[in-house]
Phi, psi and omega in degrees: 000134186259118186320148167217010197230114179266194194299310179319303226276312191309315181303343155299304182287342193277322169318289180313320178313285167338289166305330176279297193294344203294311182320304198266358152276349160272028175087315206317285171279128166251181166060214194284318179310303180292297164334270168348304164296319169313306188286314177301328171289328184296332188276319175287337182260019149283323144006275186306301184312333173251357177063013164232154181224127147004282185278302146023282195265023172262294159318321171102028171270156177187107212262045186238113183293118135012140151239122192276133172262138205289000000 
């Protein structure tokens, strides 16, 4: 797998991740929506952690900084 994902966008998603278990272990969201957030938090940080996504290269995108060749 080739990274597509830069620095930013993973610190981002790690954010989110965070807020999504902060929500559904604090009661606030329940039922399926709080799974359903539970999980989606659980994809961004397997994401982050491999820097790559998925939907990323299916769409063609790619938040991954250039490497300039000397």
């Amino acid at each position: 797998m080739k990274k597509n994902m830069g620095n930013t966008d993973k610190a981002i998603r790690i954010v989110l991740a965070i807020v999504f278990a902060a929500l559904y272990f604090t009661n606030t969201v329940t039922g399926t929506l709080g799974l359903v957030l539970l999980i989606l938090g659980a994809v961004f940080v397997l994401t982050s952690l491999v820097s790559f996504c998925p939907l990323y290269a299916i769409v063609g995108l790619n938040t991954c900084p250039t490497k300039k060749a000397a």
